[in-house]
Residue frames as a rotation matrix with the C-alpha (Angstrom) as fourth column:
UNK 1
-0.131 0.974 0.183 34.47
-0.498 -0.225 0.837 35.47
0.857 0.018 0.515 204.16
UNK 2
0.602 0.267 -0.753 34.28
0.514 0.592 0.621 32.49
0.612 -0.760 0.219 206.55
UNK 3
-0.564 -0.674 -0.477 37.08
0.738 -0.152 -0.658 34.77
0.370 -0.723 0.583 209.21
UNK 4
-0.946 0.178 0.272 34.57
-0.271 -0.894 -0.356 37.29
0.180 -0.410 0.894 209.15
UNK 5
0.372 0.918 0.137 31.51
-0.530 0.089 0.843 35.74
0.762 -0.386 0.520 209.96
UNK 6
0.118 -0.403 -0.907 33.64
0.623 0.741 -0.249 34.45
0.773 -0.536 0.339 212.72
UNK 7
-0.775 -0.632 0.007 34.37
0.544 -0.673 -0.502 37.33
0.322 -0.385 0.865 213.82
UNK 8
-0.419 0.771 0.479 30.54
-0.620 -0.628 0.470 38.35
0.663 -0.100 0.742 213.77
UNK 9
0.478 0.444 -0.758 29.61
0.537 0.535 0.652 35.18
0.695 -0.719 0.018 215.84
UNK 10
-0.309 -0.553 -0.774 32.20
0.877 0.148 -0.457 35.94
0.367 -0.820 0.439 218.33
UNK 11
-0.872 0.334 0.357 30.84
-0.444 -0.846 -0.295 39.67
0.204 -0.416 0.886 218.78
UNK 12
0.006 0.972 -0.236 27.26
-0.465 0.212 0.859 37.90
0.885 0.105 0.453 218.84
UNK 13
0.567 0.113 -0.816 28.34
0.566 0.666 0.486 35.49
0.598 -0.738 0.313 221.98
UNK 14
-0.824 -0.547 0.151 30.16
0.340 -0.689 -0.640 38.58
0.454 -0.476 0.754 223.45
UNK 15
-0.404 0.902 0.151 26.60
-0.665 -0.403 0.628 40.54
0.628 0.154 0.763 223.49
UNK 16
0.270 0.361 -0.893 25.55
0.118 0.908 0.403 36.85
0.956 -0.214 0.203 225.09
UNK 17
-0.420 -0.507 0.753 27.43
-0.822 -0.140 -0.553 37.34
0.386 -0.850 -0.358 228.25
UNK 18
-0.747 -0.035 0.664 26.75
-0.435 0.781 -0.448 34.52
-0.503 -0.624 -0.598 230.62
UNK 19
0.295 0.949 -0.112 22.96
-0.378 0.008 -0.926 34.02
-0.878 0.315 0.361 229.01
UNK 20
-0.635 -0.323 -0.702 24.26
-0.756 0.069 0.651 31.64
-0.162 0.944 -0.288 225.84
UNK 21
-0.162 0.633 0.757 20.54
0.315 0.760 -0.568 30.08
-0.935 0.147 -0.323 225.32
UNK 22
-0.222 0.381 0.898 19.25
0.974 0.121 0.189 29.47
-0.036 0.917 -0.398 221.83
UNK 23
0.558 0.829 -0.044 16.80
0.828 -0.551 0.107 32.14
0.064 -0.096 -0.993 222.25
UNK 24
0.325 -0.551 -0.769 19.84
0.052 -0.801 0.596 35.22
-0.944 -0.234 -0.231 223.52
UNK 25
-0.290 -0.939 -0.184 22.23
0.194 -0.246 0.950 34.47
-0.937 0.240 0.254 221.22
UNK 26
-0.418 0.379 0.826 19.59
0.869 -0.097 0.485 34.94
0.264 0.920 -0.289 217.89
UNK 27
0.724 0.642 -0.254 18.27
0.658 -0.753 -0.028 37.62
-0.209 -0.146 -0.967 219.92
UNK 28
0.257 -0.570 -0.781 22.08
-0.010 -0.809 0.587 39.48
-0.966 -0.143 -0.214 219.77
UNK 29
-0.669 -0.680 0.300 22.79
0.338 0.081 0.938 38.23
-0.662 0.729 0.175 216.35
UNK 30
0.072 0.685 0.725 19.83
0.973 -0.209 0.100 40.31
0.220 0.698 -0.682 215.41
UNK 31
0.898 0.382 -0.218 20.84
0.425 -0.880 0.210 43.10
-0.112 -0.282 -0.953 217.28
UNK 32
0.012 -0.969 -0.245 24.17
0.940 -0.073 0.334 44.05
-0.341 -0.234 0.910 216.04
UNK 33
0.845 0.367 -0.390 25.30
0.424 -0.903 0.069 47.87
-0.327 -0.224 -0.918 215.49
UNK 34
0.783 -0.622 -0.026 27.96
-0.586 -0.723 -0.366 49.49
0.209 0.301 -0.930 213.44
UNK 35
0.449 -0.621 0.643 30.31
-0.342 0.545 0.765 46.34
-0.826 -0.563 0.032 213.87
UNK 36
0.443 -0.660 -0.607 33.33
-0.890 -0.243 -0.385 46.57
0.107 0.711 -0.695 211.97
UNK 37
0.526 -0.704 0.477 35.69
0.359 0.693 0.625 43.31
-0.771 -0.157 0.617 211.00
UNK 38
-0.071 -0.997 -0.026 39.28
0.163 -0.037 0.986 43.73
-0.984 0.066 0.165 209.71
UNK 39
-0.726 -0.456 0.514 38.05
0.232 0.541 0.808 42.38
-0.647 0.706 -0.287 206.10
UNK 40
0.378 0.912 0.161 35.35
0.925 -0.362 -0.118 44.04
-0.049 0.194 -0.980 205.24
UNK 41
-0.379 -0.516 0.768 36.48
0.627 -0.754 -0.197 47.58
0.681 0.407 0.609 203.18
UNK 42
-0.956 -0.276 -0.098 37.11
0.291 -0.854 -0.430 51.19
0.035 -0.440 0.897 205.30
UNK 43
-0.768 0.636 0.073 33.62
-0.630 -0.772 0.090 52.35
0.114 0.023 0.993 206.41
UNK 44
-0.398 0.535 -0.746 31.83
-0.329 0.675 0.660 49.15
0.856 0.508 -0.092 205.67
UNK 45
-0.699 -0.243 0.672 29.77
-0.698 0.030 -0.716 48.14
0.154 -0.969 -0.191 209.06
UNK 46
-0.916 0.253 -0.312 27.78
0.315 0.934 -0.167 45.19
0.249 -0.251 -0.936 210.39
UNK 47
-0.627 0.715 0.309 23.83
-0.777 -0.549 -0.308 46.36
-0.051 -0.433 0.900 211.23
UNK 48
-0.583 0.712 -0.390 20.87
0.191 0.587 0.786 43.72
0.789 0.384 -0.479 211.75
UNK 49
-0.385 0.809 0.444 17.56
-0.889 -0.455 0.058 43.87
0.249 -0.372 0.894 213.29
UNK 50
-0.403 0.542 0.737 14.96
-0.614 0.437 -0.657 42.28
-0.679 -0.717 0.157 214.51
UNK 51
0.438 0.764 0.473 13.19
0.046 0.506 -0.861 41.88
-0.898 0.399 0.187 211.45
UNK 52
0.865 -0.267 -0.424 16.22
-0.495 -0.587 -0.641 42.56
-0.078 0.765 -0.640 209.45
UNK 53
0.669 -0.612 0.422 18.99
0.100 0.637 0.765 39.60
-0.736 -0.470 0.487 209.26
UNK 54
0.549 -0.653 0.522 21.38
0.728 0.067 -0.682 40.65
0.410 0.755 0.512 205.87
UNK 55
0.294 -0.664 -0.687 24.35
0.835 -0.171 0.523 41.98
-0.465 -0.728 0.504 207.76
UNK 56
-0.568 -0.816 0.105 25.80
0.580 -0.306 0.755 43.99
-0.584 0.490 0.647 205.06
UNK 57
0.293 0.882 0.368 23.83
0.870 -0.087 -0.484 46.75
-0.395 0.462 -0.794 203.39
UNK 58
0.535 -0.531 -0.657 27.10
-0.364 -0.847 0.389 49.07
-0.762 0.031 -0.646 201.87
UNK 59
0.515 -0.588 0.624 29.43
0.851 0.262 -0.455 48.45
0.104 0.765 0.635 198.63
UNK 60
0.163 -0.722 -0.672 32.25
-0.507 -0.646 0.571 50.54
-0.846 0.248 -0.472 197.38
UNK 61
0.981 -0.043 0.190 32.96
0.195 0.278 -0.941 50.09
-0.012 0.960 0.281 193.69
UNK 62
0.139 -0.927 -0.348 36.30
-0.489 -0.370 0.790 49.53
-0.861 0.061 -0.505 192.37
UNK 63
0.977 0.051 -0.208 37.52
-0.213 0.167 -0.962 48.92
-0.014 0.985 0.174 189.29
UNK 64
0.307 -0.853 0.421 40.97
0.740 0.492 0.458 46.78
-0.598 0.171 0.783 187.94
UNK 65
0.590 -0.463 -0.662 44.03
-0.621 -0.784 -0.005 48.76
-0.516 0.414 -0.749 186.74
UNK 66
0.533 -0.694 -0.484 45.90
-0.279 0.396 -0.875 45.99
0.799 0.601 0.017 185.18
UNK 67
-0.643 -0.737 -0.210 47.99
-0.195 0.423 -0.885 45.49
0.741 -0.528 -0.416 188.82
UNK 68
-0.820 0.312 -0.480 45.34
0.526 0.082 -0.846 46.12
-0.225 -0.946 -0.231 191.73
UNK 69
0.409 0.887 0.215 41.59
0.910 -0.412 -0.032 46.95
0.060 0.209 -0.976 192.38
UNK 70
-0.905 -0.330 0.267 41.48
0.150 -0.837 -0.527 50.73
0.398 -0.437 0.807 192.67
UNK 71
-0.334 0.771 -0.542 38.41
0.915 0.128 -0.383 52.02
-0.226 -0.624 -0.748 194.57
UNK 72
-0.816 0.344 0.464 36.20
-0.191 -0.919 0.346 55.38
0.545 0.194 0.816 193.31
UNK 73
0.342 0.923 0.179 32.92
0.023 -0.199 0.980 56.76
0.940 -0.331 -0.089 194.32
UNK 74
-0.532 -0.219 0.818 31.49
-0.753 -0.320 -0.575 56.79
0.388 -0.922 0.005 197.78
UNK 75
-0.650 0.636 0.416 29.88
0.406 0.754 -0.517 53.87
-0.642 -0.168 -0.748 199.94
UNK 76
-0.317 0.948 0.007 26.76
-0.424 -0.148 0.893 53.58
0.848 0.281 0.449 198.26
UNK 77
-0.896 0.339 0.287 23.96
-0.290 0.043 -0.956 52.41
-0.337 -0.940 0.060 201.08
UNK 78
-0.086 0.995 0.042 20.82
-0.984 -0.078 -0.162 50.71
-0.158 -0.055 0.986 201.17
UNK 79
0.446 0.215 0.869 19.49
-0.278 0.956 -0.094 47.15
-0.851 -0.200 0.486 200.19
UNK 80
-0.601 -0.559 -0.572 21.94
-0.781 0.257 0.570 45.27
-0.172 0.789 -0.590 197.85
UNK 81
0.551 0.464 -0.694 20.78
-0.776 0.590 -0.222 42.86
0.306 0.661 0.685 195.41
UNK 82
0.580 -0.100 0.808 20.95
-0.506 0.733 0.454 39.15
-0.638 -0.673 0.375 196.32
């Protein structure tokens, strides 16, 4: 968890270019788009808004076989439960 919200700052002070006041860098870390990190399952993508700061708003169910998760279904989408 904590490599990938690293990975979302660093795209957030990327977005920042030269401009790394208070004020920019909450303005890009509200404006992120379809931003993918390594750890975060196949499809799964980074999106906030202005008025919209919960990064994640996709799941994939999977379910133990006794050795490893397997995955079924399809993303689901919308607002996950806190």
């Amino acid at each position: 968890m904590g490599y990938s919200v690293a990975q979302t700052l660093v795209q957030a002070l990327k977005q920042c270019g030269d401009d790394l006041t208070r004020e920019n860098v909450m303005k890009q870390a509200a404006n992120l788009r379809d931003f993918t990190v390594p750890m975060l399952l196949p499809g799964i993508t980074i999106n906030t808004g202005p008025t919209d700061f919960a990064p994640i708003k996709q799941m994939q169910m999977a379910r133990f076989d006794g050795e490893r998760w397997q995955l079924f279904g399809s993303l689901m989408s919308g607002q996950l439960p806190v």
